[in-house]
N, C-alpha and C positions, 0 to 999 in steps of 0.2 A: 151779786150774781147778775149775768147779765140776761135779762128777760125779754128787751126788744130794744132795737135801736133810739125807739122816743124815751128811752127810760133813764141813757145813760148821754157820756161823755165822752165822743170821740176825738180823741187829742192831736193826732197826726193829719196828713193829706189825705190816708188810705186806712181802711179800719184793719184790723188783725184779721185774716180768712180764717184762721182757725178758731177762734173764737165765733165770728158772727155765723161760719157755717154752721157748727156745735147747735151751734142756737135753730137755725132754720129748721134743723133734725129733730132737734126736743118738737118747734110748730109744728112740724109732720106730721109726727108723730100723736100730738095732741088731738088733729084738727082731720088729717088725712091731707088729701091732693083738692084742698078748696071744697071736702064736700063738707057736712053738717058735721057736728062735731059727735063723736063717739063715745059715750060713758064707759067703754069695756076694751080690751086692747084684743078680745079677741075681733079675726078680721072675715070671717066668715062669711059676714052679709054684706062685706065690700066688693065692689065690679072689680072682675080681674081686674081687667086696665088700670083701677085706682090705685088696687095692692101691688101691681106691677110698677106704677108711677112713685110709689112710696120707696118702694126698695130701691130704682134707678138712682132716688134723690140722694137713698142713705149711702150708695155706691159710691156717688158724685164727692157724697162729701167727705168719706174717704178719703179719695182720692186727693181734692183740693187741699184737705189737709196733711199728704203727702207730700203737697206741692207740686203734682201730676197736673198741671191746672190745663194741659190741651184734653188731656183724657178726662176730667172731671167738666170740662166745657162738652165732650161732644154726649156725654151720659147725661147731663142736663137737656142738651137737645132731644136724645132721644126720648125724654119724659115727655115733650113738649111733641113728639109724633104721637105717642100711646094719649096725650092728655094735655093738647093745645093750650087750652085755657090757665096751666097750670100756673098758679102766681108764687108760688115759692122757686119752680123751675126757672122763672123769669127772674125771680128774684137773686137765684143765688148767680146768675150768667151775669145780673152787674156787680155783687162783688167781684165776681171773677176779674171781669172789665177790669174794675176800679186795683184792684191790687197789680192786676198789669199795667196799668197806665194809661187806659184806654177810658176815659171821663163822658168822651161826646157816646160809648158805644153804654156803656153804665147807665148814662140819664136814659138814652132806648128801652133797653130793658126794665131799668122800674117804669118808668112808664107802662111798657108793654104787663108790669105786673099790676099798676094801679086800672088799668082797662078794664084786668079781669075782675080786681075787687076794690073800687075805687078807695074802701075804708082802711087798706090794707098799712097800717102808719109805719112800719119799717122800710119799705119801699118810699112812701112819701119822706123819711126822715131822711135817708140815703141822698135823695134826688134833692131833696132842700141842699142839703151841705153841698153838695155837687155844683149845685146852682148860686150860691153863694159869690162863689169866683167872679159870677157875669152877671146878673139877674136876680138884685138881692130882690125886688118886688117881689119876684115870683117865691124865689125860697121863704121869706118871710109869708107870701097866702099859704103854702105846706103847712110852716111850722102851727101858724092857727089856726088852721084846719084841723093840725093834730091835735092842738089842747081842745077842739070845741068836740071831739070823738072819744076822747080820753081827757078831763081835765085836773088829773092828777100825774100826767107827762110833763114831771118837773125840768127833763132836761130841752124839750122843745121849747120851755118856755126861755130855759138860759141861752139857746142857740138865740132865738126871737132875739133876745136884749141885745147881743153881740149883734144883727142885721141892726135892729134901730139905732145901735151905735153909730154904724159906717155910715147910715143914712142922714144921722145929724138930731136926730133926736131923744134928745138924753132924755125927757120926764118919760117917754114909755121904757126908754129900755131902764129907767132905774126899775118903774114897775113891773116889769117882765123878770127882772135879773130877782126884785123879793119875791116874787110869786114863786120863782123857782124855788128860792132858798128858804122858804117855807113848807113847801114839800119835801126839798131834800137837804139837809144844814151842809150837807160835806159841799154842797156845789157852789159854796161861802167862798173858796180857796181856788175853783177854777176862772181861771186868767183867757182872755179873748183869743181866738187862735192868732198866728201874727199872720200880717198879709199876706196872698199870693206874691210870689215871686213878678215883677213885669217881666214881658218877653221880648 
């Protein structure tokens, strides 16, 4: 089951929208639009604007997952009018990016999602692999950023070993690749993603 982007293994260039949306809805839904977290799913003593920013999302993701993705982009926006700061809103505008092919407008947005809750590691997990392509430094600060927030985020730790690969340094990333595969044994059998294409 997928829980958060640090948790799993994204195989392709572009993650599945319907799956990582599914998922941003379950966060919403848990968590609300970035406020404190709720023990009751009743929304009563939530600010309209919250419970208004919640539903746009689940609108949004509808929609994305219709593959409606200009319509599910401008319903994200308009969360982001009722509830600026909102970091699932920002978040889900770089899957959106990213499944259109739009990478430079993707990394904007989680950014714009890490602004609001700099801890926020599905945004930071997103932005790593994005950054991969150009800037393994920086992808590689994400990925340990993520395990020092979460250090049972076995699959940031196998992303990690794949940057110290590229970079030349095999004893960390063997130590990165067990650390994973000690959290999680299935991530035994995943293989490096292959390089970017040159241009």
């Amino acid at each position: 089951m997928r829980i958060a982007p640090s948790q799993t293994v994204r195989h392709g260039r572009h993650p599945g929208i319907v799956t990582l949306l599914i998922v941003v809805g379950l966060i919403v839904a848990a968590c609300g639009s970035g406020a404190p977290k709720h023990t009751s799913s009743s929304t009563s003593s939530t600010p309209l604007d919250s419970r208004s920013a919640n539903t746009l999302i689940e609108t949004g993701i509808a929609q994305a997952n219709a593959k409606r993705y200009q319509q599910a982009e401008t319903t994200f926006r308009n969360v982001l009018v009722l509830s600026p700061g909102n970091k699932f809103a920002w978040y889900n505008l770089g899957l959106l990016a990213e499944v259109q092919n739009h990478p430079s407008a993707a990394l904007t947005y989680y950014s714009n999602a890490l602004t609001t809750d700099p801890r926020y590691t599905p945004a930071m997990y997103n932005k790593a692999i994005l950054l991969e392509d150009g800037d393994l430094h920086s992808a590689l600060a994400l990925y340990q950023r993520i395990t020092s927030i979460n250090p049972k985020a076995a699959t940031a730790y196998l992303r990690e070993s794949f940057v110290y690969a590229r970079l030349g340094d095999k004893t960390n990333a063997s130590q990165a690749r067990a650390r994973a595969v000690a959290l999680d044994h299935s991530l035994a059998a995943v293989s490096p993603p292959a390089p970017a294409a040159s241009k």
